[in-house]
N, C-alpha and C positions, 0 to 999 in steps of 0.2 A: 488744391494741388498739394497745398502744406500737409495736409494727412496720408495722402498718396505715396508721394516721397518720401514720406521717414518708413509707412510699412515698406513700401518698394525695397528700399533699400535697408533695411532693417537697422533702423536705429544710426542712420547714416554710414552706415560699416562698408558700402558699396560704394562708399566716394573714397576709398582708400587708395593712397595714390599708384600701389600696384597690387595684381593680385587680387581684385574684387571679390572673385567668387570664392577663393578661399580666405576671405576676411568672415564671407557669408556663411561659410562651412564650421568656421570658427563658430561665428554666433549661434549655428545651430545644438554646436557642444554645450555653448553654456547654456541654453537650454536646455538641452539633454539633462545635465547636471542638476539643472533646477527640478525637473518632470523627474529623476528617480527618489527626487525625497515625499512625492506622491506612492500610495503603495497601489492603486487600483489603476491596470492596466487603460482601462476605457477613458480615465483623463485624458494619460497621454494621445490614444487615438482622437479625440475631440480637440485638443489642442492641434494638432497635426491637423485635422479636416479644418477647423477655423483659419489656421495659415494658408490652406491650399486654397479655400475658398476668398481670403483675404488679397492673398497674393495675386490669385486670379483678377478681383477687380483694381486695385492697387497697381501692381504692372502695365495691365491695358491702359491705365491711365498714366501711367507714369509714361508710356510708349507714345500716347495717342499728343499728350501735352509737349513731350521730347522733340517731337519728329522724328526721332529716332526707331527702327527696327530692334526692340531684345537690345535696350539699353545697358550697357555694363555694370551703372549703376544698381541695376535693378538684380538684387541677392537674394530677395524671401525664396525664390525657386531651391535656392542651391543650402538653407536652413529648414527647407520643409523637407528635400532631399537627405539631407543630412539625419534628420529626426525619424525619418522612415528608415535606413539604411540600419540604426541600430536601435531599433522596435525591438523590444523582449529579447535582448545580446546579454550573455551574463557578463556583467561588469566587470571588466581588467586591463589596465593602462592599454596592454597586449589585446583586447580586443577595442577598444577605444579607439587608438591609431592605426588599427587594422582595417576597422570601419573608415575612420576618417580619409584613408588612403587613399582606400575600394573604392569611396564612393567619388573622390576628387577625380579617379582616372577614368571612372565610367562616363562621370559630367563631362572629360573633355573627348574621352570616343565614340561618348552616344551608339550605343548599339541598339539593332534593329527591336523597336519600332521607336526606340528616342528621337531619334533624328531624325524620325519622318512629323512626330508630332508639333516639333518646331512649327511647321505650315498649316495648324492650328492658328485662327483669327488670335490675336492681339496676346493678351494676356494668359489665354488658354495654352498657347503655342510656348509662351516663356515658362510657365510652370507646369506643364505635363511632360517634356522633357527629363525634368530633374525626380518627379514624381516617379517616371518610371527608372531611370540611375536608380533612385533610393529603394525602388522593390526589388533592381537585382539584386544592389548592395546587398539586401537582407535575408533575400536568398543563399547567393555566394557565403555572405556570416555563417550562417545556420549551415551551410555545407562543411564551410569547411569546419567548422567546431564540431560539427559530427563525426568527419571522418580523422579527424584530428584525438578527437576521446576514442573512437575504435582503435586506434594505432597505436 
């Protein structure tokens, strides 16, 4: 369970006494940060799949050992969320905290089909949620820095 919990919760950042999933969100920056002094996009997507798939079994066990339902400890969803939301975002403080934002408000309105995938078995259900957050997120980004450079 000791390995489960530290991925679950990424590095313990999910036992933060408030505010879990944006400790998670956090974590996911310094991430970020680390994954652009890489220059080959494909890392970063590999790193992201190894979380999702990490988190996936990580959570369900962190869930299944808790007795808990989508324990609030358990962050990697809302750091793999975070690291999809700004995939290939050109780097500026101003898109940085733009992302970070986006994706914080998406995580908590879950828009359709987010919030349906919560009712996903165990661990799938915790981190497909946030997986899909992080592809609006990166949608929305790329929207709006589009229409943003046209204007």
């Amino acid at each position: 369970m000791r390995i489960a919990r530290l991925i679950a919760s990424s590095c313990y950042l999910g036992f933060a006494p408030i505010v879990p999933g944006t400790f998670g969100s956090m974590g996911g920056l310094f991430l970020y940060f680390i994954l652009l002094a890489v220059p080959y996009w494909w890392v970063y997507v590999t790193v992201v799949t190894i979380l999702v798939l990490l988190g996936i079994w990580a959570a369900g066990k962190a869930e299944r050992e808790s007795g808990i339902v989508d324990p609030s400890f358990v962050v990697i969803d809302e750091v793999a969320g975070q690291l999809i939301t700004l995939f290939l975002i050109p780097l500026s403080w101003v898109n940085v905290a733009a992302g970070f934002i986006l994706f914080r408000l998406l995580d908590i309105v879950k828009p359709f089909p987010a919030r349906q995938a919560e009712s996903l078995p165990r661990g799938w259900g915790i981190m497909m949620d946030d997986v899909i957050a992080g592809i609006y997120g990166n949608l929305l980004m790329h929207l709006g820095i589009y229409l943003w450079n046209k204007w």
